[in-house]
N, C-alpha and C positions, 0 to 999 in steps of 0.2 A: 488581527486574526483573519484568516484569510479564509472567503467561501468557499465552497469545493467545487462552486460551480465557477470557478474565478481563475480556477489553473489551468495550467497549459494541458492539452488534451494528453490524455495517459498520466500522469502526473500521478491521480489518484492511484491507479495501479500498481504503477512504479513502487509508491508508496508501503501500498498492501504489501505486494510482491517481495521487498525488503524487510520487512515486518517479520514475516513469516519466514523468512531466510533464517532467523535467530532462533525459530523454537515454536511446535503449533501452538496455536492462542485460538481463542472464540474471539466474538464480536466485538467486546466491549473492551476487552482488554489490546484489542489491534488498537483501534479507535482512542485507547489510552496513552497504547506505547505512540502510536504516529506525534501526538499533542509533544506529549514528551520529549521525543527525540527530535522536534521541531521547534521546541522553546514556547511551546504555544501559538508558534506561525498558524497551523495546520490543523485546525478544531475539526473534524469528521463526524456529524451527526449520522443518526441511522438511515435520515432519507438519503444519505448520500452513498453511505458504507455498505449499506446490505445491497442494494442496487448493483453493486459491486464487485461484492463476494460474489454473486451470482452468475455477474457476466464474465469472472475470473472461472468459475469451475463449469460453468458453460464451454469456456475455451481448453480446459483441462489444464488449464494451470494451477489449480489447487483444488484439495478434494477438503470435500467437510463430513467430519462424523460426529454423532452423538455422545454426548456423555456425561455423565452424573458429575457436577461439581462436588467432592466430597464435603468442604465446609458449609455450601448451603441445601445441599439434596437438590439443587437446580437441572432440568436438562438444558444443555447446551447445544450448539452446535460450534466443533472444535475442527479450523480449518489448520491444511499441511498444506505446505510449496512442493508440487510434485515434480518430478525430473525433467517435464516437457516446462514449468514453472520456473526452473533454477535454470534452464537453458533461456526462455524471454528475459529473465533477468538480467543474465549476462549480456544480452545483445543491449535490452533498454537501458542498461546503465552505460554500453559504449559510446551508445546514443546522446546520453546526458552528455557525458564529457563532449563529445564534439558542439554540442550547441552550447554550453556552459564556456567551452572555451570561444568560440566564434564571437558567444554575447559580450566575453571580457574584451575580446579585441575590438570588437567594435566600439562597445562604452569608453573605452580606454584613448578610442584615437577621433581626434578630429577630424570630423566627416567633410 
């Protein structure tokens, strides 16, 4: 399982920012799907997560609003990927592939 302080810078983001591409969620349930859709690579505690959110809707890449979880009368705070959001995405995931591919070619060839 990998720390969050252990990845490549933006990673976490990345991360969130994808997340949130599927559908708004609150904290814990990001923090869930990321585990999930990473096989468990990718464990995101709250010191790491919320730190996060904040410097994500700092930058206006996602906004969060409150709201009653109806199953447990909880208030939450329920983050969306806003359009300035879905635009960093697009460009950070261009990004991924270029170094994802650079890294395969490198691994791949004797230096």
């Amino acid at each position: 399982m990998a720390n969050p302080s252990d990845l490549l810078p933006g990673t976490l983001d990345l991360l969130i920012l994808r997340t949130l591409e599927l559908k708004p969620m609150h904290g814990v349930v990001i923090a869930d799907r990321i585990e999930q859709a990473t096989e468990g690579v990718f464990v995101i505690g709250p010191g790491s997560l919320f730190p996060a959110l904040h410097r994500l809707a700092d930058k206006g890449w996602i906004d969060g609003q409150w709201i009653v979880v109806p199953e447990s009368g909880r208030r939450v705070k329920q983050y969306t990927l806003t359009q300035a959001g879905q635009a960093r995405l697009a460009e950070e995931k261009r990004n991924w592939k270029t170094v994802l591919t650079a890294m395969n070619l490198a691994l791949a060839e004797e230096l």
